[in-house]
N, C-alpha and C positions, 0 to 999 in steps of 0.2 A: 594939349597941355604945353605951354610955353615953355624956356628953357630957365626964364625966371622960379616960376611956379615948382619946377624938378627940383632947383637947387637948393630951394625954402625948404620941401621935404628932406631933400638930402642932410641940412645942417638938423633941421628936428630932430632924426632917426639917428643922428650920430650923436646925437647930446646923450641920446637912453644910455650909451655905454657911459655915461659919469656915474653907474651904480656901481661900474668894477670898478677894478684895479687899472691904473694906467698900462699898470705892463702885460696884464690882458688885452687891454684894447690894442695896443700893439703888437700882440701877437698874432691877433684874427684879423689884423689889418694889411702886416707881412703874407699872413695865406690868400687872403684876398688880393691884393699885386702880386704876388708870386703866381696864383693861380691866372692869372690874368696875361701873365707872363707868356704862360706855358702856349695857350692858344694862341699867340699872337705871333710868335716866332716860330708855331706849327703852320701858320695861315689857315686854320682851320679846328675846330672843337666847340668846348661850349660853355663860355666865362661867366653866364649871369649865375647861373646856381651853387656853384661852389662860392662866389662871390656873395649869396646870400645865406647859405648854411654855413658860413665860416664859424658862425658864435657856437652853430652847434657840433660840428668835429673839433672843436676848439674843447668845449664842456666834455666830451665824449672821450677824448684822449688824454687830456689833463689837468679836470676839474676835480674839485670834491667829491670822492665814492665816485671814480671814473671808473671806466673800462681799468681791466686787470688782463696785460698782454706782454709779450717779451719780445721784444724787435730782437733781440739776440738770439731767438729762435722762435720763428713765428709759429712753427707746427708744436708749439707747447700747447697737453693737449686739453687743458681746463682753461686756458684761454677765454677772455668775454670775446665773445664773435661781433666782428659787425660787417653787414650786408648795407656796401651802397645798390640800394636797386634803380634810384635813378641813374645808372651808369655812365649816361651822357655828362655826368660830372665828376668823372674821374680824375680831373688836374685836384679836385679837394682831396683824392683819398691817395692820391699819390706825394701829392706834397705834405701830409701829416706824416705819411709814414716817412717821409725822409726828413722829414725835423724831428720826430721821436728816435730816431737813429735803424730806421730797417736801411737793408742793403741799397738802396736808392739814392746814389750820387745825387750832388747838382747838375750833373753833366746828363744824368738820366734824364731828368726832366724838360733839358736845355733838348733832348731830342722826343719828345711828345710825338706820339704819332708818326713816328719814324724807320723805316723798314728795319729792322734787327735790334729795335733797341724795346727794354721791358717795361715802356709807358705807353702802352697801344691806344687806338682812340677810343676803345670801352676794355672796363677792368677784365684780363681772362687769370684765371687762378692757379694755372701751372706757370705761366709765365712772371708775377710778380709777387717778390715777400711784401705780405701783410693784406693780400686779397684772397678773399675768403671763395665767393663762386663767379661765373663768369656772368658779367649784367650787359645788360644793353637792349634790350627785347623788353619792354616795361612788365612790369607784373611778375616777372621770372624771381628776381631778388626775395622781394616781400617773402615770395610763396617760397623759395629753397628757406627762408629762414624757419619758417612753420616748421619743415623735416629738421632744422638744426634745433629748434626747442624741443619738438618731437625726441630726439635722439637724445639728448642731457637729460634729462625728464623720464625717458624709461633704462636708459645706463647708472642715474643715479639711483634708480629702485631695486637696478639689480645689484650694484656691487657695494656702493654707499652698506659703511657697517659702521652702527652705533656713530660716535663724532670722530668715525674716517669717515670724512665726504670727500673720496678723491672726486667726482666727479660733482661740480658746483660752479656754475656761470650762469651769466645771461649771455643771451643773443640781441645784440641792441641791429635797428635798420634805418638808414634815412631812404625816404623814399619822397614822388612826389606825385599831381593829382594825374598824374598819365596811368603811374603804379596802379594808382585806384580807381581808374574808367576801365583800365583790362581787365576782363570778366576773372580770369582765374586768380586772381586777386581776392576777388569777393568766395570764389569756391573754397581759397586755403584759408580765409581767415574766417569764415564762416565756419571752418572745420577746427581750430584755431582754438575761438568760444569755445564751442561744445566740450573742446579736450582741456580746458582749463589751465593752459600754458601761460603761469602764471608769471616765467624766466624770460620770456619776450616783448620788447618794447620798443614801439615803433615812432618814430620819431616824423611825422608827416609835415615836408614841405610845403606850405600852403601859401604859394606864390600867386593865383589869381591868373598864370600865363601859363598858355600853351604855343605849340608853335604858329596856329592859325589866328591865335592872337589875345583876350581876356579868356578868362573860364565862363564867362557871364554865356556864350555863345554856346555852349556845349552841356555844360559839365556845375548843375545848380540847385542838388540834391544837399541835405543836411548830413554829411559827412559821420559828424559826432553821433548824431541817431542812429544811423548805420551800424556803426561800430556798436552804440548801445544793445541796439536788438542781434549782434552776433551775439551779446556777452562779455565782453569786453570793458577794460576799464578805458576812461576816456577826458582825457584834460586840455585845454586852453592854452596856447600860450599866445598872449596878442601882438607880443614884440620881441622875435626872436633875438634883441640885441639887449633886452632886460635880462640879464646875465642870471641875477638871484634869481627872479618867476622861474627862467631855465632850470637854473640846476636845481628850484626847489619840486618842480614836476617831475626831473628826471627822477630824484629821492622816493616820490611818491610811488613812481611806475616801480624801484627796485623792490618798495619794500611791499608792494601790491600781490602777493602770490598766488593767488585764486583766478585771478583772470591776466590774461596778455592786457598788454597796455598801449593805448595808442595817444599821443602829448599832437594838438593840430597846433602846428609853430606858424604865426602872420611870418612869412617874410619878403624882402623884395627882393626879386631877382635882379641883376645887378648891381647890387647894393653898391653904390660910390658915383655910379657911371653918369654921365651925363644923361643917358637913355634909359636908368634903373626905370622897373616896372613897366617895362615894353616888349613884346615879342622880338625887338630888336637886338635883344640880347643874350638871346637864347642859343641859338645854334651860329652863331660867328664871331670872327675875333672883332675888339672893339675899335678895335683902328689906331693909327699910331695918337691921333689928334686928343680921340676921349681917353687912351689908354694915360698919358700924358697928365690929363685933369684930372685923373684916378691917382694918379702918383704924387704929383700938387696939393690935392686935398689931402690925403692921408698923411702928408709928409715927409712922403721920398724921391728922391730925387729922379726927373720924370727920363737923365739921359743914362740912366743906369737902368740895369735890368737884372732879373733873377739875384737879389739882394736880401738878406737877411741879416739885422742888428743882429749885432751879439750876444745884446741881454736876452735876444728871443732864442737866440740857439739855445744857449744856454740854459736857457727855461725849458725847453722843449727834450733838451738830449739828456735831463734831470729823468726822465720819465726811461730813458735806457738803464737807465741803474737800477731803478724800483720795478723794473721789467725782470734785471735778474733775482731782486729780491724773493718776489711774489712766485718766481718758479722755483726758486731755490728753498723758499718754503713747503712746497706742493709737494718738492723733491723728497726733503724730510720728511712730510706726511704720508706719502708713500713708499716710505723704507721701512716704516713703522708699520703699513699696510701689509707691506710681503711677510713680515716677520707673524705679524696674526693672523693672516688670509692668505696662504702661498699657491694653493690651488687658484683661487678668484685673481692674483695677482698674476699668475703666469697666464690666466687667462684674458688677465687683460691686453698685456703686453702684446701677447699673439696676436690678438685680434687690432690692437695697436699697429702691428705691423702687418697687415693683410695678408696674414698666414694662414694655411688650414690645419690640422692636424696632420698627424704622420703617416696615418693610415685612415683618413678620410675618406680615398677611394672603398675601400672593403664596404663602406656603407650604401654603396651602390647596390640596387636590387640585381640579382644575375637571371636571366629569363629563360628557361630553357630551350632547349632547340623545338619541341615540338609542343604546341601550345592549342587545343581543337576549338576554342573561343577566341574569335575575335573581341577588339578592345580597343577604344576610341582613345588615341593617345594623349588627351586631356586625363583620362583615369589613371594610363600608367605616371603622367609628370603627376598628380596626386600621389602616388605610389612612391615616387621619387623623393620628389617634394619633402614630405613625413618621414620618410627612411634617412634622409640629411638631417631635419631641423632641432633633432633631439642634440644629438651631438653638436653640431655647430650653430653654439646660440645668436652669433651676431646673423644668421638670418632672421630676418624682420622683413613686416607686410605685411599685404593684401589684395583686397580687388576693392571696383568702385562697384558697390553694390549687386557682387553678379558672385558671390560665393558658392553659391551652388549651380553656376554652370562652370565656373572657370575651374572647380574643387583645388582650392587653395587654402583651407583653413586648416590650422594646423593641430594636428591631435596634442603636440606636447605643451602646447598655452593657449590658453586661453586671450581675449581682447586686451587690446591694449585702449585704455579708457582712463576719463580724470582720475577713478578710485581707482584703478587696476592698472598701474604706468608700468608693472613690470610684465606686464600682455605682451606678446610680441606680434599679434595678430590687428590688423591696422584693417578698421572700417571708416573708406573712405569715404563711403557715398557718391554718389552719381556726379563724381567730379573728374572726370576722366585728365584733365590737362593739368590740376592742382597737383593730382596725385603724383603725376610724375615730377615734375617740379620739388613736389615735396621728399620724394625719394631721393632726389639730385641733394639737396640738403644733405639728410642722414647721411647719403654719402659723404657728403664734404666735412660733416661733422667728425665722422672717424671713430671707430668700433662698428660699424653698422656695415650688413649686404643688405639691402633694400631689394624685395623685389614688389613686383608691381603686375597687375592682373585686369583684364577686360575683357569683351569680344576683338576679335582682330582690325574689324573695322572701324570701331568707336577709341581706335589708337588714333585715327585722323584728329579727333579732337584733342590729342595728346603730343600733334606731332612737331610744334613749337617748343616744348620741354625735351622733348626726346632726343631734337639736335642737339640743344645745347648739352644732354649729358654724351652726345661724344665730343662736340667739341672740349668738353671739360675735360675728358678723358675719364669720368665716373664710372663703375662695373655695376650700374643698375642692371638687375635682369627681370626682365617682361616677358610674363605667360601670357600669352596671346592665344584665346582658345576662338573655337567657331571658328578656321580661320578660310575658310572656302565655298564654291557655292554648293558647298555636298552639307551646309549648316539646315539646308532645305526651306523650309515652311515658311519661316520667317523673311523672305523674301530678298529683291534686290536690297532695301534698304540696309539688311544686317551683311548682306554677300558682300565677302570684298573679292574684288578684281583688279583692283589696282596698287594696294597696300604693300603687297609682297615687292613690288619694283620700286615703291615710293623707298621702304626701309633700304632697300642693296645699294639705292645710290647715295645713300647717307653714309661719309668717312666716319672711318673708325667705329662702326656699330656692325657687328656679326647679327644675320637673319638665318635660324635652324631651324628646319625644317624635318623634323625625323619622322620615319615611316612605321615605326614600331617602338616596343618599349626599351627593347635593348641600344635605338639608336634615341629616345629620349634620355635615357642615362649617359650615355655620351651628350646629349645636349647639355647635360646639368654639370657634367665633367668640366666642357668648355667653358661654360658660363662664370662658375666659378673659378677656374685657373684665371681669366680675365678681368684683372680688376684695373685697368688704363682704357677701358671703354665699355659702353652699355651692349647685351646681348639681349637678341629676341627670339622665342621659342614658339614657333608657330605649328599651332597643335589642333587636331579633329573635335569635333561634338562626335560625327560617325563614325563607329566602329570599324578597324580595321586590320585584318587578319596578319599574325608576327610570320617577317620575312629570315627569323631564326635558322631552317632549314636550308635558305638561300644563302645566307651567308652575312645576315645582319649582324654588324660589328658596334659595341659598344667603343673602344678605341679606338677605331677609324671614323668616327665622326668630323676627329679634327685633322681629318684630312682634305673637311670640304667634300668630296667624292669619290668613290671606292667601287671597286667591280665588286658586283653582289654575287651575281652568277654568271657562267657561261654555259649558253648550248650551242651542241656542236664544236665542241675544241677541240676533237680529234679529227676536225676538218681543217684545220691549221696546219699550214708547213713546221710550226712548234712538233706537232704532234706525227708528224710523215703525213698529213694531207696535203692538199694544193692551193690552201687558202693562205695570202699572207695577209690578210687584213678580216675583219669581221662581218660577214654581211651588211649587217647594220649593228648601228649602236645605239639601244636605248635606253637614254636619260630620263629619269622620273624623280618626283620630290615627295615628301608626307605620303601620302593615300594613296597618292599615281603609281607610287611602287608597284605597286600588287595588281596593277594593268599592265605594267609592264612587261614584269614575270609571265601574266598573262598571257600575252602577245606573243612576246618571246617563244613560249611553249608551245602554243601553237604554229608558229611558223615553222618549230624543228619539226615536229608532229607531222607536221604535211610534209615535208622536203627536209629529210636527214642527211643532207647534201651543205645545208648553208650551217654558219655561225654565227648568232646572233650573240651579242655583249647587252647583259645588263648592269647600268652603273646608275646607284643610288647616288643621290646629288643633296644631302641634306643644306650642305653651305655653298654659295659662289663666292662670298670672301674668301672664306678658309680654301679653298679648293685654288684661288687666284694666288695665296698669299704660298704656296709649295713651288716649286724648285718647275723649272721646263721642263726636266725629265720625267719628272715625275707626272706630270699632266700629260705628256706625251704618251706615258704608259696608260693612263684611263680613256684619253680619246686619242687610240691611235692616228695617226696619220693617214688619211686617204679611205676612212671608211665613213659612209652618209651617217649623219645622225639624229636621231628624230628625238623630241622632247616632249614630253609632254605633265603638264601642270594644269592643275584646273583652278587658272586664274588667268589675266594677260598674259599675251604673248610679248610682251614689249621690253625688250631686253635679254631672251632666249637666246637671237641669234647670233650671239657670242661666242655659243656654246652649242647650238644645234645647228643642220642646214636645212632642218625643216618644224618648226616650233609649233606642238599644237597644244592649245587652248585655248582662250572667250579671244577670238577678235573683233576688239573694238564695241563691247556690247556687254551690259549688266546681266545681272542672273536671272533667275525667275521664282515664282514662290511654287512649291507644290516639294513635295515627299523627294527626299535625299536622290533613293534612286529612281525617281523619274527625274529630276534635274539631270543629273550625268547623264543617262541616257539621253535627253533632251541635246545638249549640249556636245552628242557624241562620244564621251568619257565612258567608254565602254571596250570590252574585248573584241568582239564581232568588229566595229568601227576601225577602232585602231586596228585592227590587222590590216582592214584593207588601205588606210592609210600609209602602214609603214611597205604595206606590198608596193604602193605609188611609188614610195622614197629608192626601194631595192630600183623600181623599173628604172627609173628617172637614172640614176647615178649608173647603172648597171647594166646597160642596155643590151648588152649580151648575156646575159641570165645568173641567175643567182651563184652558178659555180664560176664565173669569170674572176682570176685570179686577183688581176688589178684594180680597184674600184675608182673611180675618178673624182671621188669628192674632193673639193680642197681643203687642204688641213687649217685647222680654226685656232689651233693654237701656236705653229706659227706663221708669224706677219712681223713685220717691222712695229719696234716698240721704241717709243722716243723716251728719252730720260723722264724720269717724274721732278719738279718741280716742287721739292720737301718745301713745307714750315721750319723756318730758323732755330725753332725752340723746340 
């Protein structure tokens, strides 16, 4: 295409704005060079798309029956939400909010992409006012919006009384066709439909480009159909710069309540540019030559930069007053609220502010010391579970379709469904990646614990949403049952072996591990004390005998690691022996406990000479994140340490000097305990293992005072290298 032929188009597409108002068109004209701006004196971002959805964060923020938001405090909590999920265009959602008046200087945006400053190169939502979840990973946005309709939607059924509707918004999304080639895209709004999420409307950029070049090459499905057979209402809009067709769609999606709404907007990506409608304007700055002719055509002047008329300030920072109107109304409505509803209303608040009750702990089940049935620790978090949800109703969730192995369904509600919104019980269906995505939402929406359920290994497909809710800092928590090859039958496919180390080296996300149900109650303690990151609860299908008698602690869960038992302590110079250190020490996680003890037992059994340490290891975070001392006291210095987990050993030897579990190798299918056996996860085995470890470290025999291991905990530690924010 010539550059004649681009220009023709350019003058056509800018004539459609003669429907508006001049001083709109100059206002999404200013976001468009400002946004343009932004990339170009970062050398780096991505100018066509904010450059083409200008008209629609333009309608979105400032139009007729717009969004209802307060840049003077953005965490107002009936706030309309809006989720950029094409992230890659965050110079649009950063320069709205600083012409509607949030905390966002000129100067912010003058440093785009800049180490310490709060205009990163995709939106994260601790770090800037007026971003709602953290985008960048396509498909992530869309779908956390689903959990924020999700979350308005069953809040307003529960607290909504007669015409106090404190809780009443939409969730509006721009999103683009990347958003909608990623699968779990299709899983949340497929899930979407069905729930009848009639407060969500999604605003689909429908550019024609990707970065490999037209969509013609890829991506040449009927869209609209799509969305038809979710359920879904679904409108046209053929020229995102015909301001009325705009805002009369977006009207339509408001007043559509039955079904979420999706408006498919034509627009061109780099609307103005000399290259609009090119891959070439996708992911880099436009250069100073075309940025120049962007500035020329529109009207301003091409040797100035980050400039905004007045009359558009002005237009724009109108919208900070009716920001505090609109709250300061809400504010009224709910003083009126606490005055009829004071119970519902303090309960709001609390949960407002990620508080638990005052005695929330006491609802922990307490397990007694001596218990002659075993119990697969999937049954006690069921126990758990149900013993919390009465009391603390902002838990919410489910599983994708596995409710009766993960036993997560909750005695005191029933489904949360189109007719039934005030369910707290969430069927996902076989959407394992949606689901968590869609919990990151309820989070960020606020009154909501989401948690979230599957096999431990079908979290792989989940484990794109699951970064991002630590990087968000979200307090999702994930029941994770089956979660080893002791799941048996069902073979390598459902065995994980590698998931336990995939989660640990995931920042900011706690992996527990409990061995019984008194240290499951300490899982749920943690979990919930954690609401600035997501926690995971990795739990048995097989039954496994309580280490209550040993010395299993509900509160020392969150210790990370805690000596369970000692034998032989009165072999300890502690105690007038000649031992200063423990023969061995063995570490075990979940079910390995109880081989340990094993082990352990046997070894005094035979030779009431040595001391053996057992230390449960539910967490390596939590156990990482205590004092040197304190780790020094669980693995003392200079005693060998044998580990063992039945899963990889790839990341043990941190903590052990001799790791045993699968190396390097999947599970097998056949009966629980013929797998461990198979695999050596046995007492008999382990003994003669850990007798290796004594010989090895010990080699003058198990009363040798001094043991020669080296200590694992200390070594040289170089400073860590924090996030600015």
């Amino acid at each position: 295409m010539s550059a004649m032929v681009k220009e023709s188009e350019r003058e056509s597409n800018l004539k459609t704005l003669g429907n508006s108002t001049e001083l709109s068109r100059k206002c999404i004209d200013t976001v468009r060079v400002l946004c343009a701006d932004m990339v170009e004196k970062a050398k780096s971002g991505h100018p066509g798309a904010p450059m083409g959805c200008a008209p629609i964060a333009h309608l979105l923020y400032s139009g007729e029956n717009c969004m209802r938001y307060s840049p003077s405090n953005p965490q107002w909590i009936n706030r309309d939400r809006l989720v950029l999920s094409n992230g890659h265009a965050c110079a649009l959602l950063y320069s709205m909010c600083h012409l509607t008046g949030y905390a966002i200087s000129m100067t912010d945006l003058q440093q785009f992409r800049q180490l310490g400053s709060i205009t990163p190169g995709h939106p994260e939502n601790f770090l800037t006012p007026g971003v709602e979840v953290s985008t960048g990973p396509l498909g992530q946005g869309i779908s956390n919006a689903v959990g924020m309709a999700m979350a308005e939607k069953h809040l307003a059924a529960h607290f909504n009384r007669g015409d106090l509707s404190i809780v009443d918004h939409f969730t509006y999304v721009i999103c683009g066709d990347g958003c909608l080639q990623e699968g779990i895209s299709s899983e949340a709004c497929s899930l979407a439909g069905h729930l009848g999420l009639g407060k969500l409307i999604v605003c689909y950029d429908d550019n024609l480009i990707t970065i490999d070049g037209d969509t013609a090459l890829t991506f040449t499905e009927d869209v609209n159909m799509r969305y038809e057979a979710y359920n879904w209402h679904v409108q046209t809009v053929d020229d995102v710069n015909d301001l009325p067709q705009l805002q009369n769609a977006l009207r339509n999606a408001q007043l559509e309540t039955s079904r979420p709404s999706l408006i498919k907007i034509r627009t061109v990506i780099g609307f103005g540019s000399p290259n609009q409608g090119t891959e070439k304007v996708h992911g880099a700055p436009l250069g100073a030559a075309d940025l120049a002719a962007v500035k020329t055509h529109y009207g301003f002047d091409p040797q100035q930069s980050f400039v905004v008329p007045e009359e558009v300030r002005k237009f724009y920072r109108k919208k900070k007053l009716e920001g505090d109107i609109w709250e300061g109304q809400w504010n009224n409505l709910f003083r009126k609220y606490q005055k009829e509803h004071p119970l519902l209303a303090e309960e709001f608040i609390r949960r407002q502010n990620r508080e638990l009750p005052a005695d929330w702990k006491s609802l922990l089940p307490q397990y007694p010391l001596t218990e002659a049935k075993a119990v697969a620790t999937r049954n006690r978090s069921e126990e758990v579970l149900n013993s919390l949800a009465g009391p603390l109703t902002e838990l919410m969730g489910g599983s994708a379709d596995l409710t009766g192995s993960n036993l997560t369904s909750l005695k005191c509600s029933g489904d949360f469904q189109k007719d039934t919104p005030h369910g707290r019980y969430v069927r996902f269906g076989v959407r394992e990646h949606a689901m968590s995505a869609i919990c990151n939402g309820m989070f960020a929406h606020g009154l909501i614990r989401p948690f979230c359920a599957t096999f431990l290994q079908f979290l792989g497909y989940a484990m794109g949403a699951v970064r991002v809710s630590a990087l968000s800092r979200f307090g999702i928590i994930y029941i994770m049952t089956h979660d080893s090859i002791g799941l048996g039958e069902d073979g390598p496919t459902h065995q994980p072996v590698e998931m336990l180390e995939s989660l640990r080296a995931i920042p900011n996300l706690v992996l527990l591990r409990p061995c019984d149900g008194r240290e499951v109650s300490g899982a749920y303690q943690v979990a919930l004390q954690r609401v600035t990151g997501p926690t995971v609860i990795s739990l048995s299908r097989q039954a496994t005998p309580s280490q209550a008698e040993s010395g299993s602690s509900t509160e020392k869960v969150a210790l990370g690691a805690y000596v369970l038992r000692e034998f032989g302590l009165e072999n300890s110079n502690q105690q007038g022996g000649s031992l200063s250190h423990p023969t061995i020490i063995l570490l075990a996680t979940g079910t390995e406990v109880q081989l340990a003890v094993g082990v352990a037992e046997q070894l005094y059994s035979r030779n009431s000479s040595v001391w053996v340490r057992v230390v449960s290891m539910p967490s390596c975070e939590l156990f990482d994140s205590q004092p040197l001392d304190y780790q020094r006291s669980v693995l003392l210095n200079g005693s060998p340490i044998m580990s063992i987990e039945a899963s990889g050993v790839t990341g043990w030897r941190k903590y052990a000097h001799a790791p045993f579990g699968l190396q390097s190798c999947f599970g097998v299918s056949a009966p629980s305990d013929v797998v461990y056996k198979h695999f050596g996860f046995s007492v008999p085995n382990l003994l003669e293992r850990a007798g290796e470890v004594i010989a090895f470290y010990r080699p003058g025999g198990v009363e040798t005072a001094h043991p020669v291991a080296p200590s694992l905990v200390d070594y040289p530690r170089f400073a860590a290298v924090n996030p600015l924010h």
